[in-house]
C-alpha positions in Angstrom: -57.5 15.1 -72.2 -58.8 12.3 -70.0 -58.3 12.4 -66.3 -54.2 11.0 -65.3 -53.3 12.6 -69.2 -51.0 15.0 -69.9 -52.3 17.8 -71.9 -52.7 21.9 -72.0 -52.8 23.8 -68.2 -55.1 26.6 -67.3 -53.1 29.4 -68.2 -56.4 32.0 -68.3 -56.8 34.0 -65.1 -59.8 32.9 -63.9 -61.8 29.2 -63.6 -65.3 29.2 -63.2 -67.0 26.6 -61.6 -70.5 25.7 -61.7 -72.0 23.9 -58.5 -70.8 25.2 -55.0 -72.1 21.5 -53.8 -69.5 19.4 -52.0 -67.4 18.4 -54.9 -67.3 22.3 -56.2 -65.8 23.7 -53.2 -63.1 21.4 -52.9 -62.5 21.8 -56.9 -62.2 25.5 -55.8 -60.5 25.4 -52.8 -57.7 22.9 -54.4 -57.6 25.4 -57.3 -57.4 28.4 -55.4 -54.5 27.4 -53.0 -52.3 26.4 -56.8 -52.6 30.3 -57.1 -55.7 30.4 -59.4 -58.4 33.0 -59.5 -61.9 31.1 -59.0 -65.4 32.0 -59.2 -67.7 29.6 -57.8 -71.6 30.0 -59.5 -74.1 28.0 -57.2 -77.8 27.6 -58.6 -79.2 27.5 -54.7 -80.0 30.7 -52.9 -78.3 29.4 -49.9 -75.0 26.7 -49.2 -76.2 22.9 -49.1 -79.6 23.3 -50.9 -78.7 20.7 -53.2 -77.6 17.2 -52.8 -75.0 17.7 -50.2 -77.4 19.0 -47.7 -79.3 16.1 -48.9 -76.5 13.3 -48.1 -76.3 10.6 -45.1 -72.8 11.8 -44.8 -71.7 7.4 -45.0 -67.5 7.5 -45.7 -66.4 4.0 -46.7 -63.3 2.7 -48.7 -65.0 -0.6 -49.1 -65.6 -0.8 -53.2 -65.4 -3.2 -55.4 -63.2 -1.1 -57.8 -59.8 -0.1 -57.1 -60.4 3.6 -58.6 -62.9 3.6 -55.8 -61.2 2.2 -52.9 -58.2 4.4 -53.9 -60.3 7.8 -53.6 -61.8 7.0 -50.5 -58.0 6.5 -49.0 -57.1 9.8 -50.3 -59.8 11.6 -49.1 -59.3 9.8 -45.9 -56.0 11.4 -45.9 -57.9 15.0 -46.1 -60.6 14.3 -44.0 -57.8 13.2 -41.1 -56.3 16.7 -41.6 -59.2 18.7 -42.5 -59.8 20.7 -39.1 -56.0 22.1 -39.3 -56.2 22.8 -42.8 -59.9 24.4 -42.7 -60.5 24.8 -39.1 -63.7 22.9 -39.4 -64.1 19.7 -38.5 -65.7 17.2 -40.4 -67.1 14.9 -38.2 -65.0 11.5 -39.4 -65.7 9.1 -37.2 -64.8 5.8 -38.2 -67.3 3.3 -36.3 -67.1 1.1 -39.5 -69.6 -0.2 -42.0 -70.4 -4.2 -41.8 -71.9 -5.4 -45.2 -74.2 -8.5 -44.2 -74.2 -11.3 -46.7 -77.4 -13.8 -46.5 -76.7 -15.6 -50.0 -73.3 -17.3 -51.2 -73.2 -15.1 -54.6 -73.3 -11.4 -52.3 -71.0 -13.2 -50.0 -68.5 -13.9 -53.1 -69.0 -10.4 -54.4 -67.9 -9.4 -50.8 -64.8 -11.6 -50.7 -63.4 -10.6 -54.7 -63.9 -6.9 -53.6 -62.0 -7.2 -49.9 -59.3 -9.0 -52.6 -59.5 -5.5 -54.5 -59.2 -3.5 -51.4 -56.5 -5.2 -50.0 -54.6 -5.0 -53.0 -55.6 -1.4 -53.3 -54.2 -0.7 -49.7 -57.3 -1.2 -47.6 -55.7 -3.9 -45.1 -57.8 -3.8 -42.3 -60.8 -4.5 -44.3 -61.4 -8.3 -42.7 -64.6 -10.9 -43.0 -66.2 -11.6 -40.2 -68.1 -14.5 -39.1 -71.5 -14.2 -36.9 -69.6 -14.6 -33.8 -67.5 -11.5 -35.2 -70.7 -9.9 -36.3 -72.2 -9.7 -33.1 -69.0 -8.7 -31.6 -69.4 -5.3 -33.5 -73.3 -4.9 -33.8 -75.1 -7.0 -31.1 -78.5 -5.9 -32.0 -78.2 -7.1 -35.1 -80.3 -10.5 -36.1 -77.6 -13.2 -37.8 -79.5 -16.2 -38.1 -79.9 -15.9 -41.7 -76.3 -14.5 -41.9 -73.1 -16.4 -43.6 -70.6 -13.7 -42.8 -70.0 -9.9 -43.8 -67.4 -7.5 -44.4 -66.2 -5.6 -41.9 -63.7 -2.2 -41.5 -63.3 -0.7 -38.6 -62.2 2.7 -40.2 -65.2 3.1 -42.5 -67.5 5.3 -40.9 -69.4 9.1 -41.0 -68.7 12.7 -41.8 -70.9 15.9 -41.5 -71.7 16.7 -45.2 -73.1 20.3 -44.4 -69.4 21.1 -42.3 -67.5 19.2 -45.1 -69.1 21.9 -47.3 -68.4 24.6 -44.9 -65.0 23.8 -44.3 -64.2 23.7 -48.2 -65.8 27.2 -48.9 -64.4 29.1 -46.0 -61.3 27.9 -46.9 -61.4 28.6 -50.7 -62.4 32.0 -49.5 -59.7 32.9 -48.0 -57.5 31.7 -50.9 -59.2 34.1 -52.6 -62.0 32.9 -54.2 -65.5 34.1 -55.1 -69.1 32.5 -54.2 -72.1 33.4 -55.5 -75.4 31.9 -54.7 -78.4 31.7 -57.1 -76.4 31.9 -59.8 -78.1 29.3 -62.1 -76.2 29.1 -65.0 -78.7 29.4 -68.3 -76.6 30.3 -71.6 -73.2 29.1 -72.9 -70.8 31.4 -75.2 -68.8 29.4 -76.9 -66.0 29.9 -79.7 -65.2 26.8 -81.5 -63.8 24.5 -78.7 -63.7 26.8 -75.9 -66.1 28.4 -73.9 -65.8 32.0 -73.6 -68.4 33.2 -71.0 -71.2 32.2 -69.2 -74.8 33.5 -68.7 -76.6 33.7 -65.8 -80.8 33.9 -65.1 -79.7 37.0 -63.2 -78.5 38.5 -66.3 -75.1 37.9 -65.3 -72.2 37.4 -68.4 -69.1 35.6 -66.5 -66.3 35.5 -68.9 -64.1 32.1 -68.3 -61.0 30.9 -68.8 -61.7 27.9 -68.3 -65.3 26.2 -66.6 -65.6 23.3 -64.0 -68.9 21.2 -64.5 -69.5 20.2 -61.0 -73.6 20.8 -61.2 -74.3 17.6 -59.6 -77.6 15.7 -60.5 -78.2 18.9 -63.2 -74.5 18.4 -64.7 -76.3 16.9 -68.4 -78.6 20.5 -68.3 -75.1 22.0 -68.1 -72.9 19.8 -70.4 -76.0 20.1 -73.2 -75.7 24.3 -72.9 -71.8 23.7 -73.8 -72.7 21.3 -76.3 -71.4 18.2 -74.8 -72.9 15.1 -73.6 -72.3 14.8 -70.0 -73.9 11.4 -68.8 -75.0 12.0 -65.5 -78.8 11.3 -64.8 -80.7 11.9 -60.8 -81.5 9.2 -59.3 -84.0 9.6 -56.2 -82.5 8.0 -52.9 -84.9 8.3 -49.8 -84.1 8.1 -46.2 -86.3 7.9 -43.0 -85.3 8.4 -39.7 -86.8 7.7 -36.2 -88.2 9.4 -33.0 -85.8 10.0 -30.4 -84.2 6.6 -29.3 -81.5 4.8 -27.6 -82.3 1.5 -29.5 -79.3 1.9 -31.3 -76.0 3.0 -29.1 -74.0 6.4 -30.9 -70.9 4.0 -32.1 -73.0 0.8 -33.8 -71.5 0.9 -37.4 -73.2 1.4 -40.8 -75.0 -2.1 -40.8 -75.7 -3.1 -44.7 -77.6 -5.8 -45.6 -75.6 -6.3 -49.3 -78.6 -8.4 -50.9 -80.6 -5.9 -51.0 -78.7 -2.6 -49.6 -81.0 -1.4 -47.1 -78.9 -0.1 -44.1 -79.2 1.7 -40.8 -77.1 4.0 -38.3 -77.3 6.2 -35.7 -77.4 9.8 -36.1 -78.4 12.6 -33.5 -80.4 10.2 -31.4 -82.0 8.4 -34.2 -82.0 5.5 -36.2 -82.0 6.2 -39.4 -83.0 3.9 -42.7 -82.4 3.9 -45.9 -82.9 1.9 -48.7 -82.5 2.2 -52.3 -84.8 1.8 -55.1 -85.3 2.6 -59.1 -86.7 6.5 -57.9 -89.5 7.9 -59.3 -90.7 6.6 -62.6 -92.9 8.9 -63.7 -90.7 12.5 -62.4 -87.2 11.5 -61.9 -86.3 14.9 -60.3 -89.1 14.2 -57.5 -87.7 14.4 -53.6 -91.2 13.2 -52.7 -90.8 10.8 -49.8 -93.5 8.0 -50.5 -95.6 6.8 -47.0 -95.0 3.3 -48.7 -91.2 3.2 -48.8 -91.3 4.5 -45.2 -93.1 1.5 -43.8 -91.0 -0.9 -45.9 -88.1 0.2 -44.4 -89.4 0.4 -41.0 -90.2 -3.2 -41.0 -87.0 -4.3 -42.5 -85.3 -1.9 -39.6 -87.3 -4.4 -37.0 -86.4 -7.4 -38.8 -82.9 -6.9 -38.7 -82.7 -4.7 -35.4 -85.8 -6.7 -32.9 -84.9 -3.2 -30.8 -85.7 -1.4 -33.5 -89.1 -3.1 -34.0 -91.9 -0.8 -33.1 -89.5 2.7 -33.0 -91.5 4.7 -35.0 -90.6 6.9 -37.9 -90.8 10.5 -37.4 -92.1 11.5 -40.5 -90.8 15.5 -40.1 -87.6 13.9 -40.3 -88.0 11.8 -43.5 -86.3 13.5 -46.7 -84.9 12.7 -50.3 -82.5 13.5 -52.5 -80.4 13.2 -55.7 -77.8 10.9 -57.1 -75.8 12.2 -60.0 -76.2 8.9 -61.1 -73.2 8.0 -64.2 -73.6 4.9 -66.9 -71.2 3.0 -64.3 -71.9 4.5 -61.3 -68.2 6.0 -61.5 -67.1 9.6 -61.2 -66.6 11.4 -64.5 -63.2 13.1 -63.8 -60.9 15.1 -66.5 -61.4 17.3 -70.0 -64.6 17.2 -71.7 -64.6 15.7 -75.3 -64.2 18.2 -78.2 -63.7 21.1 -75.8 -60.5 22.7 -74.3 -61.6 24.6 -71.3 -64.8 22.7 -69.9 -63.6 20.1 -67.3 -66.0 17.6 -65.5 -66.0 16.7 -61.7 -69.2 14.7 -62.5 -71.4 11.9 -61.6 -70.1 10.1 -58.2 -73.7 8.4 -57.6 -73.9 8.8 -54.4 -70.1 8.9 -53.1 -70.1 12.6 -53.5 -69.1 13.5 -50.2 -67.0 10.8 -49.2 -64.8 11.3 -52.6 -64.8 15.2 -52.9 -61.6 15.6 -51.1 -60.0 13.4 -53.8 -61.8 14.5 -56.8 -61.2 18.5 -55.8 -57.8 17.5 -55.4 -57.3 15.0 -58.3 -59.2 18.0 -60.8 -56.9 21.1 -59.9 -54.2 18.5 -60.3 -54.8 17.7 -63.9 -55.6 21.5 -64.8 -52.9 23.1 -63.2 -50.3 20.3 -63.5 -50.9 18.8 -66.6 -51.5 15.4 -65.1 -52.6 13.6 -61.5 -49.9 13.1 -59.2 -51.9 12.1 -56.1 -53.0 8.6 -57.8 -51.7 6.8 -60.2 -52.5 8.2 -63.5 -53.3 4.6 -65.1 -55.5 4.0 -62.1 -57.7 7.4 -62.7 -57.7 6.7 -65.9 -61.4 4.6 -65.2 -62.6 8.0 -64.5 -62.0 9.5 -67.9 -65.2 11.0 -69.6 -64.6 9.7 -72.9 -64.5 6.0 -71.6 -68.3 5.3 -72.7 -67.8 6.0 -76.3 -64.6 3.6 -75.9 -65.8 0.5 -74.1 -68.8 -1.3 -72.9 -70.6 0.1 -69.3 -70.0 -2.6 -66.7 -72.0 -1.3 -63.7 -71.4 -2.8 -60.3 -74.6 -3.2 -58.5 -73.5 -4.1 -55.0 -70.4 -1.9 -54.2 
């Protein structure tokens, strides 16, 4: 079953799920309040080790697809309610994200999308010209400028207390965590999984199994015997000394061409700017000296008050994209098996999109089918799409 089809619920009495990342504890949380008995296996000795504590913690809706825009409006939804409902707050705060455009092509990529978001719900998503630029980033340098996208509700949340919030919750519904549990052996029976084996020495009989292992989701999928597309991705990030060249409120500022971007975060300006990762270890979090000066300069050319701010290098890191063929999530049943599910391969909108993909998941496993988007919509997230169609990847948003 593909993610929005109808098919067989969970009827076993207890879901495993494999990654307590971001996107597992809300698959677990979402499960656990439907009345189902969860165990949540985490390869990290510790919450956050993996790509969550790794994350910028960027929440837009601004997408090019409306499967996108639509998952960031329903985790908007969460994320608006998330203190009541966890008693943690998440840190939303919507100072907006403003996409530059210096060429016509970005600039038209920019205008089809803000057609797809408006369409998609996303009204307030306006372009703005430089006058309007300025007016919401006044640092910023606009000569070169023809206009950007601009929504004022686009903003940041706290990855680690997103995570927190999730499993504290899903704790209290009842559900078990437990940390360096890196899964290593699969038992299967024809087309279910019966039990999995951890490098503890640990046999975890399943009713059914969540894949939500992040960047090492393939590792996991190949144990089951299933192709799981998901490959990492390195993205680096470098943040500054103490500063007050950028003010606490100045939005995520994007330049699309090329998708470096900056913000404030505790103080800081901090950079980042994506490129093809490592080529010769593609699981390396090594930050290169290189990259850090590159974005540095491109921080002062954009930013003149950011020109000479140096980089603290003790706050520089990396981290992993769970990078899919079409940079899409891989939501729903796995081919040719009847209990594995997949919450896999967000690439990079992990956090941002867990609310909805926890949500949408327990939906289709308990329900039979999503009810929280339309079904035809999430059906762009099914995993069986890339033996079905060709992989169109959209590079910009």
């Amino acid at each position: 079953m593909g993610a929005g089809e109808g098919g067989p619920r969970v009827s076993a009495p207890e879901v495993v799920v494999v990654g307590g990342g971001v996107v597992g504890a809300s698959v677990a949380l979402h499960l656990a309040e439907r009345g189902v008995r969860v165990r949540v296996l985490e390869r990290g000795a510790v919450p956050g080790e993996g790509s969550t504590g790794r994350a910028t913690g960027g929440f837009r809706a601004q997408f090019a697809t409306e499967v996108n825009v639509r998952l960031s409006l329903l985790a908007r939804e969460t994320l608006r309610s998330f203190r009541e409902r966890t008693g943690v707050d998440p840190g939303y705060e919507p100072v907006g994200y403003l996409w530059l455009a210096r060429s016509a092509p970005v600039l038209e990529t920019l205008r089809a999308a803000q057609r797809v978001q408006r369409a998609a719900g996303l009204t307030e998503a306006v372009e703005l010209d430089r006058e309007g630029i300025r007016a919401v980033n006044p640092g910023v340098v606009t000569d070169d400028v023809l206009a950007a996208a601009w929504c004022p509700t686009d903003g940041y949340v706290r990855p680690l207390e997103v995570l927190r919030g999730f499993t504290e919750a899903a704790r209290r519904q009842g559900a078990v965590f437990t940390y360096g549990a890196e899964v290593v052996a699969v038992e299967r029976s024809g087309e279910r999984l019966t039990a999995l084996r951890t490098r503890a020495g640990e046999t975890v009989a399943c009713g059914a199994v969540v894949n939500a292992a992040g960047a090492w989701a393939g590792a996991l999928g190949a144990l089951a015997g299933t192709a799981v597309p998901v490959a990492p991705l390195r993205r680096q990030v470098a943040m500054t000394v103490p500063t007050d060249a950028l003010p606490p409120d100045v939005p995520m500022t994007i330049v699309a061409d090329d998708g470096f971007h900056l913000r404030a975060r505790e103080g800081r300006a901090l950079y980042a700017w994506p490129t093809a990762g490592d080529p010769v270890d593609p699981w390396s979090c090594a930050v290169e000296p290189a990259w850090v000066a590159e974005a540095a300069r491109k921080a002062g050319e954009r930013v003149p008050a950011l020109a000479g701010v140096p980089v603290d290098p003790a706050r520089c890191w990396a981290g992993l994209y769970e990078l899919s063929p079409d940079k899409l999530s891989i939501l729903g049943r796995a081919p040719g098996l009847t209990n594995l599910w997949l919450a896999n391969g967000s690439s990079g909108h992990g956090v941002m999109h867990s609310p909805a993909l926890g949500r949408l998941l327990a939906e289709l496993m308990v329900e039979g089918r999503a009810t929280s988007i339309d079904p035809a919509v999430l059906r762009a997230l099914r995993p069986e799409r890339f033996d079905e169609e060709p992989v169109v990847v959209r590079e910009i948003l």
